[in-house]
C-alpha positions in Angstrom: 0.0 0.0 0.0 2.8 2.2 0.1 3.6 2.3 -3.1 0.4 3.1 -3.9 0.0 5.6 -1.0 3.3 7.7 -2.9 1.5 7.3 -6.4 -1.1 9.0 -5.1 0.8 11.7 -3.4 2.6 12.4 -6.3 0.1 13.1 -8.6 -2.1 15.4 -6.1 1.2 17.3 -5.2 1.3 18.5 -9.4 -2.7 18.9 -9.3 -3.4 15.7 -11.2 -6.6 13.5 -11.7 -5.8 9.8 -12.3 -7.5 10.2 -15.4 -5.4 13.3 -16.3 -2.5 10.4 -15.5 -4.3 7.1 -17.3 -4.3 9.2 -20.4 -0.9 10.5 -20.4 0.4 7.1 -19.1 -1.8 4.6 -20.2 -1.3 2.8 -16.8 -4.0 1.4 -14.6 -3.7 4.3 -12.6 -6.6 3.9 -10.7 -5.7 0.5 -9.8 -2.7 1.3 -8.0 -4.4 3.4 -5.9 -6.6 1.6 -4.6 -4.4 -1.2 -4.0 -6.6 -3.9 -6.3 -3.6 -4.2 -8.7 0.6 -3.8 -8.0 2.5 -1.6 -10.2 5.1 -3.7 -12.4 8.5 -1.9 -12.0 8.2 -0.7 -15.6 5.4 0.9 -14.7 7.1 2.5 -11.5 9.8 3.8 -13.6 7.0 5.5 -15.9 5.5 7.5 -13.2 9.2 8.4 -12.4 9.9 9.5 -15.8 6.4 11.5 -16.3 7.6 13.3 -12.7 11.1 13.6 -13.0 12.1 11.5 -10.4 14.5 9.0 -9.3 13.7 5.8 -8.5 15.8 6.5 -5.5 13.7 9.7 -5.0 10.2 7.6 -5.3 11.0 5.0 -3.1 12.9 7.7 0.0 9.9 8.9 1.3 9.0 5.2 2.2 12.5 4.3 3.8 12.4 1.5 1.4 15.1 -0.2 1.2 15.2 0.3 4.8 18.8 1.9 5.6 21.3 0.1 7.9 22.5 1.6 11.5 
């Protein structure tokens, strides 16, 4: 659910709908948010792309991988 929790996040922080995404994407936008299906990594790394980000940068917020002490 995390992953689907950051999706989500991302797109309202730039003032998107999931349909303004599913159409520039052609992902199952909706899907991923409501946790009935999981992103494929591919798919991940589209989001990323569309936003400019990191794969590093998606996944920080969510301590994942979790960082040693």
């Amino acid at each position: 659910m995390k992953v689907a929790q950051r999706i989500k996040e991302l797109r309202k922080s730039h003032g998107h709908t999931q349909e303004y995404l599913i159409e520039h994407l052609h992902l199952s936008i909706n899907s991923y948010e409501t946790g009935s299906k999981i992103p494929t990594l591919m798919s991940i790394v589209k989001i990323c792309k569309f936003y400019t980000l990191s794969l590093d940068e998606f996944f920080a917020p969510m301590n994942y991988p979790p960082k040693e002490k």
